[in-house]
N, C-alpha and C positions, 0 to 999 in steps of 0.2 A: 605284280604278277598279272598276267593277262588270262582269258578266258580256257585258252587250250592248256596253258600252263597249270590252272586251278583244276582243268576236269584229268590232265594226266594224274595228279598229285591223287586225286579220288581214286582212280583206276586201280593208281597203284596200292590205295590203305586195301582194298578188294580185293587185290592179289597175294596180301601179305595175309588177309584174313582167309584165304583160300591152302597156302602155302607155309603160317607162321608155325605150327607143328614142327616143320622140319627144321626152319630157320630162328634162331632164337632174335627177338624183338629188337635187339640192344646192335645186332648185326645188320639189320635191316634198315635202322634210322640212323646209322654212323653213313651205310652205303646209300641213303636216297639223298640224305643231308648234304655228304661230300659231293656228290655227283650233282646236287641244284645249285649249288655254287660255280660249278662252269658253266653252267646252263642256263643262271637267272642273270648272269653279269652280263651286263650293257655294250654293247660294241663302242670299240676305242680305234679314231686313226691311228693310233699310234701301233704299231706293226707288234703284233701278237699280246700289248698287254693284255685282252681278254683273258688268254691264259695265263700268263703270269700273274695277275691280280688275285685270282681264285688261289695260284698255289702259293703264295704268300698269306693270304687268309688263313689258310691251313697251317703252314712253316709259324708264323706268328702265335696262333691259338697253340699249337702243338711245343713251343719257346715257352708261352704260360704256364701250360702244366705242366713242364718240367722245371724252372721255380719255385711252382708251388709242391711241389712234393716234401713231405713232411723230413725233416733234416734226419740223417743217418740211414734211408730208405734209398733203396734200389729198387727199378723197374721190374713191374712183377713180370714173368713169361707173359701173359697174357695182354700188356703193354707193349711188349715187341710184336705180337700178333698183331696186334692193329696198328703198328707202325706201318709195318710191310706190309699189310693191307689196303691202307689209306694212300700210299707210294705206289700200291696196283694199282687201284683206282684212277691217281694222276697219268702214272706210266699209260693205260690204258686211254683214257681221255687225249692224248698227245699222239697216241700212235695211231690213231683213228684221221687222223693226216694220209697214213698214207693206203686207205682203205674208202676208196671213193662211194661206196655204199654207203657207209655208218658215220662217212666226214660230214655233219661237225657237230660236237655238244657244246662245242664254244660258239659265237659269231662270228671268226673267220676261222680258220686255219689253222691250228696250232702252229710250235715253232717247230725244226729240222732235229734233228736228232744230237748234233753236238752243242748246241744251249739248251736243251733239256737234258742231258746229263748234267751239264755243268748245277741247272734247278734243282735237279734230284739230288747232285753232292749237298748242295745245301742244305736238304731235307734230311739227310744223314749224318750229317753234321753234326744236328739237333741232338739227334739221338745218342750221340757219340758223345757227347757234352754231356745227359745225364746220364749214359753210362758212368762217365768222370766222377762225376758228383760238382765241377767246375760249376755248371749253371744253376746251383743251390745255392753259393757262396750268399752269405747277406746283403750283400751291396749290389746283386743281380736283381734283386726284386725291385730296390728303389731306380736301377738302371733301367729294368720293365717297361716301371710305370710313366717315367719322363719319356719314354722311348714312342709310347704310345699317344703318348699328347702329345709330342713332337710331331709325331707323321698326321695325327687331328688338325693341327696348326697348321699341317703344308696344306691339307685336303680344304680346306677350310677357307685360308686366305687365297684369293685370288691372285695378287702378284708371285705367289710361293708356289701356287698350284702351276700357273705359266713354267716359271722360270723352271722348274722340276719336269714338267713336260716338253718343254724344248731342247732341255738335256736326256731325256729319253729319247725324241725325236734322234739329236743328232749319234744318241749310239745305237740307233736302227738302222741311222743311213737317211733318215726322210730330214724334210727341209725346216730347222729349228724355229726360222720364222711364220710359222705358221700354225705354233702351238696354240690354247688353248686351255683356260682353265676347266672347261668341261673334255679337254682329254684325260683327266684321271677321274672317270664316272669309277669310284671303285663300290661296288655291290656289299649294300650293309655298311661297312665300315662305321660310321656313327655309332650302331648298336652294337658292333664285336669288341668298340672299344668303350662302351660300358659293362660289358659283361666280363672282358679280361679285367677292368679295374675293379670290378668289385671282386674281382676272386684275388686279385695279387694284393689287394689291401686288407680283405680279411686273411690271408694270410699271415701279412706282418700282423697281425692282430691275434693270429692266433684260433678265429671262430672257424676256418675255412676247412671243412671236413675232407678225409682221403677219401680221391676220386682216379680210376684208370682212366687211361687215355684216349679212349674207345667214348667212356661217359663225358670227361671235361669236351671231347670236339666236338661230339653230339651236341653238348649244351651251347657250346659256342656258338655250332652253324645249324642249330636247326631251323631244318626250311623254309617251316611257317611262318616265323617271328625274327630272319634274318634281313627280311629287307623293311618293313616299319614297326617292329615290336611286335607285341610290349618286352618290356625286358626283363627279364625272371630273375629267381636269386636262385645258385647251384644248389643247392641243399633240397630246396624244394622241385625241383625239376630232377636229381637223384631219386629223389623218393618216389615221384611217380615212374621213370624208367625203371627203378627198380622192382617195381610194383607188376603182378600178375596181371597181364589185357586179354582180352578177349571180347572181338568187335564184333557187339550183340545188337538187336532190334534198337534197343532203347540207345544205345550209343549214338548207332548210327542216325536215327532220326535226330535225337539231338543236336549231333556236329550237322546232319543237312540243315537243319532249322538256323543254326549260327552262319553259314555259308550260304541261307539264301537271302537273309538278311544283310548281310556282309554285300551281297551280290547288286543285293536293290542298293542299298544306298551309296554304294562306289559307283555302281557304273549306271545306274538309272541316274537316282534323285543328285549324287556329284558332280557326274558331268553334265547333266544337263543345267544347273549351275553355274558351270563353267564357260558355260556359252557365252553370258554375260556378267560375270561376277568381275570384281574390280580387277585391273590389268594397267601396266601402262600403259598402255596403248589407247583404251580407254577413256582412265584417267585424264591422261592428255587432252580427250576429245571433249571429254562433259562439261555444262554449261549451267548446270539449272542444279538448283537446293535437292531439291524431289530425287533427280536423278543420281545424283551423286549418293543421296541415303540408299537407292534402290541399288545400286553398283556393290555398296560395302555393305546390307543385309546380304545379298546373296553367297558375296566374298564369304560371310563368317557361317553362312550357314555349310557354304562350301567346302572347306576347311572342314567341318565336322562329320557330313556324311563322308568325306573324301577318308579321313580318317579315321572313322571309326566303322568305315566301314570294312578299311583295310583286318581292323581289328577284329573283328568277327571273322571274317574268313581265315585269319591265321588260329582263333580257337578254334576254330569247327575242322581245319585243316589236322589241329594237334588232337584235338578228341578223336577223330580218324584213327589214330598212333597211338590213343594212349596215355598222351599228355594232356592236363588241363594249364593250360597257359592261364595267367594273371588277367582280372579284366582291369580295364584301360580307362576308361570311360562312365561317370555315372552322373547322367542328365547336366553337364555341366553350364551351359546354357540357362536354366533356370535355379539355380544357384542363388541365395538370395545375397551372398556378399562376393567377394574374390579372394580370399582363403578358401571357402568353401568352393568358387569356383577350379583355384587349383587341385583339390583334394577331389575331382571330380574329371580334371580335362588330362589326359597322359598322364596317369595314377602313375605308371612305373616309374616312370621319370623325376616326378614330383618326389616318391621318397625313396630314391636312386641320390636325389640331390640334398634331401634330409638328411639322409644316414651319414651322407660323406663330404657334404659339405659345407652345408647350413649346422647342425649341430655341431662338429670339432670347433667349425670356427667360434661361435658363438662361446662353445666350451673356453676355449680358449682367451677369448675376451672377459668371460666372466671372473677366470680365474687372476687377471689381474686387476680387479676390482671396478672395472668398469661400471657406471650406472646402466639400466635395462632398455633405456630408450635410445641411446647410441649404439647398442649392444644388436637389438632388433634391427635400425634401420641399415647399420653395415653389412649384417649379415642377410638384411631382405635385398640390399643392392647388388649385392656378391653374388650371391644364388641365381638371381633372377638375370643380372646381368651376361653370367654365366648359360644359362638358359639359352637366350638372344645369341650369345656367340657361337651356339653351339650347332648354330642354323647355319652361320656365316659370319666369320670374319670382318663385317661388314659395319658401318654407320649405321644404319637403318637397324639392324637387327641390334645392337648396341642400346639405341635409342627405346626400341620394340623392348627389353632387357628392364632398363631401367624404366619405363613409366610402367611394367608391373611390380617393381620392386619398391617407387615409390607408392605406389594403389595399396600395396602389402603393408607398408608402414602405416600408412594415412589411415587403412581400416582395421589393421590393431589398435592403433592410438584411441580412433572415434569407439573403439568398442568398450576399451575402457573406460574414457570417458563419462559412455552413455549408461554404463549400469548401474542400476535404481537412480536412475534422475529420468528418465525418459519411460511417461504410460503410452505406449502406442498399442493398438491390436495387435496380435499376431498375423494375423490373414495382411492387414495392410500394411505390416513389416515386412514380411515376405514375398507379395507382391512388388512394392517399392523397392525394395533391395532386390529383386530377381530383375525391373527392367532396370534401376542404376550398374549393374552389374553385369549386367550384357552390353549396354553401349558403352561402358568405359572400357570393357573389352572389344567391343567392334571399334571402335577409335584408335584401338593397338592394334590394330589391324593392319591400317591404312600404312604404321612404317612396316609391316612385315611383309604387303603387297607390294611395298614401292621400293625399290633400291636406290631411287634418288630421293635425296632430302626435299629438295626445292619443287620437283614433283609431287610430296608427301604435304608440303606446306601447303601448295595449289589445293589441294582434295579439303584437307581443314580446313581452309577457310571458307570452300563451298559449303561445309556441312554446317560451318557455320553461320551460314546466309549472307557470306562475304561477297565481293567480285572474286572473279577467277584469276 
C-alpha cells in the first residue's frame, strides 16, 4: 500500500466513526474491503485483467463459502443481500468506464459491457449452485481445495505463469509473445489462498463454524491484511466483527501508534536499506569479505523492517475497524535458537503450517510406527520446504526451504542431546544462540535474494573469505 492509499483508509475508519450510527459495521467493511481490491491490484499489460483479477477474488472466495455451508442449509435472505450487493459494488466499479469523472478504481479501464455480463453470469452462477445445494456435494470441497493450489502452482511457477499469460494475451487480441510471468501480478492471492484453505479444511473437519457471506468475504478480503497478512483464523476474526465498535480516544491513538510505527520502519528504516541491501546486481559487483557481510546484514535487516513494518500498519489499519489482527512478529532476530526463531518471524504462517501441515503429516507417520527422528526431520523438510515454495516455484527458494528445514532438525536433535549434559550460563546461552541464530539465518538469505544459484555460490564463498 502506498502513502495516499494508507491515509484514505484512515479517512475513511473517520467517516465510518462519524456515520456508523446509521450504517451497520459489517456493511461498511464488506463495501471498503471489496472496493480495495479493485483499487490495490497492480496494473497488468494484459488488457483489463486488473479487473478481472479483483472479480475473480471475489467469485473464488464467494465458491468457498458456498462449500462450506453446513450440509442441509440454504442461503439465509440475508446472504442473497450481500450477494447483490457485492455484484453492485463490481457492476458499479466497471461502469465507471463509461463516466470520465469517477474512471478509474482499477488502473486502466475496465472492460465493455458485453464480457462484463458474461463476468457477472459467472458470479450468478455461484449463487445458483448454492441455491442447488450442487456446490455442497462432498467431493466439491476436496475439488476446492486442489483447485486452489492448482492456480497457487500457476502463479507461482514461472514457465506456468508465462504460458497462462500468453493465452490470456492471445484472447485479448495482444501479441502472445510478449508475455510475461509478472503479467499475472494477481493482489493477495498467496494470503486468500490460506485463508480459503483453512476454512475448506476445517470444514471437512468439521471445526469451521456457520458464517454469512457478507462475514466469510469480509474475512477473506480484508483490506488491511489482504496484500502481506498476517493471516487470521475465521472464528476469531467473526468474533471480533461480530463484536460491538466504537472508535474511541484510546482506540484510535492506539491503531495511530501501530501505523506510525508500521510507517517508520517500511518506508523510513526499509527502504533506506534497500538502497544497498543485497540484490543481484550487487552481488554480481562485490569483491571484498567486509562488503559482502555489509550487503547481506542490511538484506536481513531489510526484510524485517520491510515486513514487519507492513505488519503494523495492517493492525493499526484493522484496530481503525474494529478488528484486532494477529501479531506477526516477536523480536525474532534475537531469538536464541531457530525454532524460537520461527515461533517469532510470520507467526501466522508458521502455525498456518503447524496446524495443516506439519502436525497431520507427522500424525500420520507416527501412526505407522515410524521412529521420532525420521518422523521430525521429514516433516521439518516438508514444512519448511513448503515454506520456500511458497515464495516461488523456484531452486533458490527450494534451497532457502530446505536449509531451514534442515537448521530445524539439527536444533531439535542438539537440544536433546544437550539436556543435563551441558552447564553453560543462561545470559551466555542466550547470547551465543541469539548471534548463531541470526547468521544462519542471514546465510538463508542469500538463496532468497538471489534467484540464481551460481550467483548464490559467488556470495558464499565471499562471506566465506573465498575468491569471488
Amino acid at each position: 500500500m502506498t502513502l495516499i492509499q494508507i491515509s484514505t483508509f484512515v479517512a475513511l475508519s473517520l467517516l465510518a466513526r462519524v456515520f456508523g450510527s446509521r450504517l451497520p459495521r459489517r456493511w461498511t467493511l464488506l463495501t471498503i474491503s471489496v472496493l480495495a481490491v479493485f483499487w490495490l491490484q497492480p496494473a497488468s499489460p494484459i488488457r483489463n485483467l486488473d479487473f478481472w483479477l479483483p472479480l475473480l477474488t471475489i467469485s473464488i472466495a464467494a465458491a468457498a463459502w458456498a462449500v462450506t455451508l453446513p450440509a442441509g442449509t440454504r442461503p439465509a435472505r440475508r446472504d442473497g443481500i450481500a450477494g447483490f450487493f457485492v455484484l453492485g459494488l463490481a457492476l458499479a466499479v466497471a461502469l465507471t468506464r463509461y463516466i470520465p469523472a469517477l474512471c478509474c478504481l482499477t488502473p486502466s479501464r475496465p472492460p465493455e459491457t458485453l464480457p462484463l455480463l458474461l463476468g457477472m453470469g459467472i458470479f450468478f452462477g455461484v449463487v445458483w449452485l448454492v441455491g442447488r445445494g450442487f456446490a455442497r456435494q462432498p467431493w466439491t470441497l476436496h475439488a476446492r481445495v486442489l483447485a486452489v493450489i492448482f492456480l497457487f502452482i500457476i502463479l507461482k511457477s514461472e514457465p506456468l505463469a508465462q504460458l497462462t499469460a500468453a493465452g490470456l494475451r492471445g484472447l485479448m487480441g495482444q501479441d502472445p509473445t510478449l508475455a510475461q510471468p509478472t503479467d499475472l501480478r494477481w493482489l493477495g492471492f498467496s494470503y486468500l489462498a490460506f485463508r480459503l484453505l483453512h476454512t475448506l479444511r476445517d470444514r471437512l473437519s468439521g471445526r469451521l463454524p456457520a458464517l454469512y457471506l457478507d462475514e466469510f468475504l469480509t474475512y477473506a478480503v480484508f483490506f488491511p491484511s489482504l496484500t502481506a497478512g498476517p493471516i487470521d483464523r475465521v472464528e476469531r476474526f467473526q468474533k471480533d466483527l461480530q463484536t460491538e465498535f466504537q472508535l474511541d480516544a484510546i482506540r484510535f491513538l492506539e491503531a495511530g501508534e501501530r501505523l506510525a510505527q508500521g510507517l517508520f520502519m517500511k518506508f523510513v528504516l526499509g527502504d533506506a536499506l534497500a538502497l544497498f541491501a543485497l540484490n543481484p546486481a550487487n552481488a554480481a559487483q562485490v569483491s571484498t569479505t567486509g562488503w559482502a557481510w555489509l550487503l547481506l546484514y542490511a538484506y536481513a535487516l531489510r526484510l524485517f523492517f520491510d515486513f514487519a513494518g507492513y505488519t503494523h500498519m495492517a493492525i493499526g489499519l484493522g484496530l481503525l475497524f474494529g478488528i484486532r489482527l494477529p501479531e506477526n512478529f516477536n523480536r525474532p532476530y534475537l531469538q536464541p535458537n531457530l525454532t524460537a526463531f520461527w515461533n517469532g518471524w510470520h507467526m501466522t504462517l508458521t502455525n498456518w503450517l503447524r496446524a495443516y501441515v506439519f502436525n497431520p503429516f507427522t500424525r500420520a507417520l507416527r501412526a505407522r510406527k515410524w521412529s521420532i527422528a525420521p518422523i521430525i526431520l521429514l516433516g521439518q523438510l516438508l514444512t519448511m520446504l513448503l515454506v520456500g515454495l511458497w515464495h516461488g516455484i523456484t531452486l533458490n527458494f527450494a534451497i532457502w526451504g530446505l536449509w531451514h528445514g534442515l537448521g530445524l532438525f539439527t536444533h531439535n536433535r542438539w537440544a536433546d542431546f544437550a539436556k543435563g549434559r551441558l552447564n553453560v550460563s543462561p545470559q551466555l546461552a542466550a547470547i551465543s544462540g541469539a548471534l548463531l541464530t541470526f547468521h544462519f539465518v542471514a546465510l538463508g538469505w542469500v538463496w532468497f535474494a538471489l534467484p540464481d544459484p551460481g550467483l548464490a555460490g559467488r556470495v558464499l564463498r565471499l562471506l566465506a573469505g573465498g575468491a569471488p
